[in-house]
C-alpha positions, 0 to 999 in steps of 0.5 A, a space after each residue: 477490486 484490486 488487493 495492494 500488497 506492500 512488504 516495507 523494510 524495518 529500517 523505514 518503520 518506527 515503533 512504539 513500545 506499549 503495554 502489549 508489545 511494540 506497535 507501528 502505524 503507516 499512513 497509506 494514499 493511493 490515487 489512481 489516474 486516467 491516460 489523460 494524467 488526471 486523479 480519477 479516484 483517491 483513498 486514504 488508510 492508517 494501518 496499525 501493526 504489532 510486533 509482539 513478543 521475541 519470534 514477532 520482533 525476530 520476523 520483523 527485523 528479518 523481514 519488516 511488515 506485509 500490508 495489504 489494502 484492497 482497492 476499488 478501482 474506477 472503471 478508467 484508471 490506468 495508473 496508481 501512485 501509493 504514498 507512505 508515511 510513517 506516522 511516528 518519524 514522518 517518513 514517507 516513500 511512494 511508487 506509481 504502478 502501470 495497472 496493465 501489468 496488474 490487472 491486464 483484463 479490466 484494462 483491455 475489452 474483452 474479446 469480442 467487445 472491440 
């Protein structure tokens, strides 16, 4: 298991206003590959955040909002890509992570084991 966290700037997030403050909703892909380049696992999540009250709103102008997602990895995976989309502007942004510079002892045998 690896724990994905993701800190993403305001100016990509919307929010919605409501009865108990603001709330804010990503969609979240994660697929994992093999060195072969094939998808070897995918999972997807809605996150849902609130900004409440004036100290929440200031903290999150300043600093957006922290989520974190954690994943089971198949034993071969040596990458991940992570999409995210906004759900209110549709918005997205992506990224692909080499798991060496992750997780270096699930990738490489351990010692002993060559």
């Amino acid at each position: 298991t690896v724990n994905v966290r993701m800190k993403l700037a305001p100016d990509a997030l919307s929010l919605k206003t409501g009865k108990a403050g603001k709330t804010g909703r990503v969609k979240e892909l994660f697929v994992e590959w093999n060195a072969a380049g094939k998808a070897v696992g995918r999972q997807s999540v809605t996150s849902q955040f609130e900004v409440a009250g004036p100290e929440k709103q200031a903290a999150f102008n300043s600093h957006g909002v922290t989520i974190e997602q954690p994943l089971q990895l198949p034993a071969d995976a040596v990458r991940l890509s992570i999409i995210v989309q906004d759900t209110e502007s549709g918005r997205m942004g992506s990224l692909t992570v080499p798991l060496e510079k992750v997780t270096p002892g699930r990738i490489a045998p351990p010692a002993g084991r060559r």
